[in-house]
N, C-alpha and C positions, 0 to 999 in steps of 0.2 A: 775506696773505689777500685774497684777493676780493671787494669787497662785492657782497650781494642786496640785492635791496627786492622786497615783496610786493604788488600792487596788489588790493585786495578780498582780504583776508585773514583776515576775521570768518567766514568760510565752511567748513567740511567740509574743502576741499583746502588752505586756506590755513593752516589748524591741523596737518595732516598736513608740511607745508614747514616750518612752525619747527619742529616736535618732529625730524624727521630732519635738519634740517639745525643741530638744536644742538649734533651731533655730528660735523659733519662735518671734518675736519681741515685742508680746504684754503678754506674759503668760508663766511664771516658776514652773518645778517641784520641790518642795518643799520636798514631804513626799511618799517615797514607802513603800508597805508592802508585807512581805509574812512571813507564821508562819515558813516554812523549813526552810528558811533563816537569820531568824532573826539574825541580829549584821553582817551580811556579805554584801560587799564592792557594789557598781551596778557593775562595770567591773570585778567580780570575774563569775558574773553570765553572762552578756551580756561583751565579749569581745571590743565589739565593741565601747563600752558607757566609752570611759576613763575621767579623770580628772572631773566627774561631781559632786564628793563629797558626791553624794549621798551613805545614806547605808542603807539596808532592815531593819525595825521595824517590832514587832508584834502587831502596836498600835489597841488600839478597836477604831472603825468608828468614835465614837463619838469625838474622841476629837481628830481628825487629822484637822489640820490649815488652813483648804482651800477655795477657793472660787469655784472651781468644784470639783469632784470626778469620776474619772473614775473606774467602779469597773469591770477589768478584771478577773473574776470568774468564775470556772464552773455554768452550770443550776444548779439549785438547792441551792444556795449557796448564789445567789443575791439578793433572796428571803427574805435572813435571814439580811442582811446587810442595803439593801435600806431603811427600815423603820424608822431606827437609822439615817442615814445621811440625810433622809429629817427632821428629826425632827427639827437637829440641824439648818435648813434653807441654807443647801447649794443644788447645783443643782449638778445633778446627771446624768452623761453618762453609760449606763449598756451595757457592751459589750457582757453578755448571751442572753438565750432565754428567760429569766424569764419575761419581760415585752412586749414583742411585738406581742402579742395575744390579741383581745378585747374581748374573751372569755374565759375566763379561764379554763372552761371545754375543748376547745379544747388543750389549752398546757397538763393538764392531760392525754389527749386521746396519745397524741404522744410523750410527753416527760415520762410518765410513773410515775409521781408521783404528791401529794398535793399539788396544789397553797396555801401558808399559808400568800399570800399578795393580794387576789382580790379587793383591796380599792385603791391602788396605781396603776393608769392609765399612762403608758407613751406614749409619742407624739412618733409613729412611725418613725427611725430618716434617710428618705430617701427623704434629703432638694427639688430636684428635683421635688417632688411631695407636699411633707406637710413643706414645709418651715415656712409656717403665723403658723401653730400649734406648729411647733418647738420653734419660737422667746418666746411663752406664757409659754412655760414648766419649768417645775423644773426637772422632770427625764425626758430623751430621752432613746429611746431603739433603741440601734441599730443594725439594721438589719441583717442578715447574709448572708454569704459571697455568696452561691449559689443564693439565692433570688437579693440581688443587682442586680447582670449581667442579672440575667432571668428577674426580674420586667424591670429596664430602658431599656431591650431590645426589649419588647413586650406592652408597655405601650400606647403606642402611638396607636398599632393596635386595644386595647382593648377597651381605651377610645373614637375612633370614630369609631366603631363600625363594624369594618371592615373584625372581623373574629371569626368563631364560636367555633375552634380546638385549641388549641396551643400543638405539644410534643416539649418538652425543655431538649440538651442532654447537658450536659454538661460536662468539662471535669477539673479539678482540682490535681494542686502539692500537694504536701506531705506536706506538711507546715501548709496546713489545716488540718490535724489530731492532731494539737497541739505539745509538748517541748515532751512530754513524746512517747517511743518507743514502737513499737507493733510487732506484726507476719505481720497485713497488711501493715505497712510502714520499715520492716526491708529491707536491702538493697537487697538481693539476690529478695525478691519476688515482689518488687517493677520496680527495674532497668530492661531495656528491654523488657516492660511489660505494659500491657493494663487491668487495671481492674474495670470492670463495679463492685457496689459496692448496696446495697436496691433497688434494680432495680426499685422497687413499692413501695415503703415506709419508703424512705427517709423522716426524720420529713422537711424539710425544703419545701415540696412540698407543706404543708398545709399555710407554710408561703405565697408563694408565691401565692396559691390560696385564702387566705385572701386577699390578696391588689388587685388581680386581677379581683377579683368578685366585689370589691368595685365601681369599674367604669364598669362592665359588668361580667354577668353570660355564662363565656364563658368557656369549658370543657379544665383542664390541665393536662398536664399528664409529669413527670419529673423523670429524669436517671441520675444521679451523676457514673461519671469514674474519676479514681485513674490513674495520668500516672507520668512518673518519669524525672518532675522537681521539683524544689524546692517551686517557689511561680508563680502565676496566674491561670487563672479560664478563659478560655474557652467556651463560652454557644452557640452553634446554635440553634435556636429556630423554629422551621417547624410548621406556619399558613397557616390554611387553610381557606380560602375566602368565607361568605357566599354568598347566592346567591343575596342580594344587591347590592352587590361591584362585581360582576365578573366580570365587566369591568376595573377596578383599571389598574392602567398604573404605571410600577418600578418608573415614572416620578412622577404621582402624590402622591405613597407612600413615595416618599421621600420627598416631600414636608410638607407631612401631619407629617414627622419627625422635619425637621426643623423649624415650626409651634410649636409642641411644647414641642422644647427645646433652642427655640431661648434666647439668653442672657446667658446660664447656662455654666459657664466656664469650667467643669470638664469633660464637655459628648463632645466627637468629633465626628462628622459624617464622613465616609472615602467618599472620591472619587469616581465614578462607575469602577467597574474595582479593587477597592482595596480592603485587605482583614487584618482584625484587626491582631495584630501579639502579643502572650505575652509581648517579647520581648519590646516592644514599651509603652509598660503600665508599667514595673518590677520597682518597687521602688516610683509609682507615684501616685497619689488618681483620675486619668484620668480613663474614662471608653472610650472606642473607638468600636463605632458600624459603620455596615458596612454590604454588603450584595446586600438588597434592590432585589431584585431578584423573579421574577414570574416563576413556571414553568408550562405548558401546564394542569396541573389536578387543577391548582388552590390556587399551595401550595405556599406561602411567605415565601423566608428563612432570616432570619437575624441574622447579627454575634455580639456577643460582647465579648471583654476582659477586664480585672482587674485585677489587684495582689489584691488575696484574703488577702493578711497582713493590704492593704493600702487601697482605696477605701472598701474592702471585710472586714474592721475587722476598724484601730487603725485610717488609715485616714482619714476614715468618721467620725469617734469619734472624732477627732478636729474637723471638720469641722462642726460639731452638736455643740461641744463644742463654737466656734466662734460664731455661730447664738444664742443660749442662753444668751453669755456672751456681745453680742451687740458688737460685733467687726469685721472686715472686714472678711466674709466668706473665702477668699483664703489665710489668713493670716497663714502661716509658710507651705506650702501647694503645692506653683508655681511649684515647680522642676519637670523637666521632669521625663519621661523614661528611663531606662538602658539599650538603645541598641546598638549595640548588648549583 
């Protein structure tokens, strides 16, 4: 077996990492950390997480027992930690934003503070696309929750070259604001309620125009809404067709989907006619896209969902973790959806 250690584990993602990985059959958590918590129980903090024996330490990086690291951390903070845990030579899943920038100066621009780590590169960790760079890494950085659903849902359009526009609205549970409470996710302002949120300048925009510019310079433009359930992520994505392709056919753009993402276990294409549902993704590291659709000005709409906890955040992070660790990618990973 493999050992894990979890760094900042009292968190949203770090609760979603023991529950899937207490089933995993090739890799054991070992070691969690959090400084609030130190000497307290895992199921004091994650009810859900009983008889796992683990208990929260305030170990320093360096000398936790592992053969990965997951270091579930605010930005800023992963910065400080990474440097230590590669030194020690173990490999390193970072579920902030600190590493998934190949310009440093851009996470400054949008996360608002020093990169104090621009020597340490990690493999973008969205297997879909950079799998072969993934297997070679030691740190993976993985992606975030809004960029997933919006990257693997416009991917295909960008890569063959198909459109010049994308606006990407997207719509996200509460779950993704993190453990900790606010005035924007308290219950009264949240429940019954539709809140568009950085309408223009949301950081995750620059993420998603990274990876998207990398296979085409094509103009994006992204709208994060706050609606009141608890986990998944929602993205429609409105492309528009240049004038190369305005004859594309809903037929041949779905083709040009299944081309390529053929073999890739996690991404489902729906049906014509069918339409992704939360529900159908909740609890699963599945992305389910769907859509496929032209309308007479030339716009491509395509839908996708995720539970932003699981594909969006902890279940990619195994699944990075399994290609690093050279072991079957869908290992501890299969289980459906919660629907309803």
């Amino acid at each position: 077996m493999f050992k894990a250690a979890i760094i900042g584990a009292s968190g949203y993602t770090g609760g979603e990492l023991l529950r899937m990985l207490s089933n995993h059959p090739e890799v054991e958590v070992t070691e969690i950390t959090s400084r609030q918590y130190d000497g307290t129980p895992a199921h004091k903090i994650h009810p859900h997480i009983r008889d796992s024996g683990l208990v929260f330490t305030n170990k320093s990086p360096s000398y936790l027992d592992a053969d990965v690291v997951f270091t579930a951390t605010p930005h800023g903070a992963s910065m400080k930690i990474v440097p230590e845990l590669l030194e020690t030579g173990t490999k390193v899943v970072d579920l902030s934003g600190d590493y998934r920038y190949r310009d440093t100066a851009v996470y400054e621009k949008w996360y608002g503070m020093e990169h104090t780590d621009s020597e340490n590169k990690g493999a973008f960790g969205l297997p879909e696309l950079y799998r072969d760079e993934i297997k070679k890494a030691q740190l993976v950085a993985n992606p975030g929750c809004f960029p997933t659903g919006a990257i693997l849902s416009s991917y295909p359009l960008v890569k063959n070259g198909i459109v010049e526009r994308i606006i990407i609205d997207s719509k996200s549970g509460v779950s993704g604001a993190g453990v900790n409470a606010s005035a924007t996710t308290h219950y009264p302002n949240i429940a019954d309620n539709l809140n568009p949120y950085k309408i223009t300048t949301h950081r995750h925009s620059s993420e998603i125009k990274q990876e998207l510019h990398g296979f085409d310079e094509v103009k994006v433009s992204f709208t994060p809404h706050l609606i009141p359930v608890i986990r998944g992520i929602q993205t429609t994505s409105h492309s528009f067709i240049n004038d190369e392709n305005k004859d594309i056919t809903p037929d041949e753009l779905r083709k040009i989907y299944e081309k390529e993402y053929k073999g890739e276990y996690f991404i489902k294409l729906m049906d014509e006619g069918e339409i992704p549902h939360l529900s159908s993704v909740r609890g699963s590291n599945f992305v389910h896209i769907g859509g496929f659709e032209i309308d007479d000005t030339g716009r491509i709409v395509m839908l996708s969902c995720i539970d932003n906890l699981v594909k969006g955040a902890s279940g990619q992070a195994i699944q990075n973790m399994n290609i690093i660790l050279g072991i079957n990618e869908q290992a501890g990973l299969t289980h459906l959806g919660l629907h309803p």
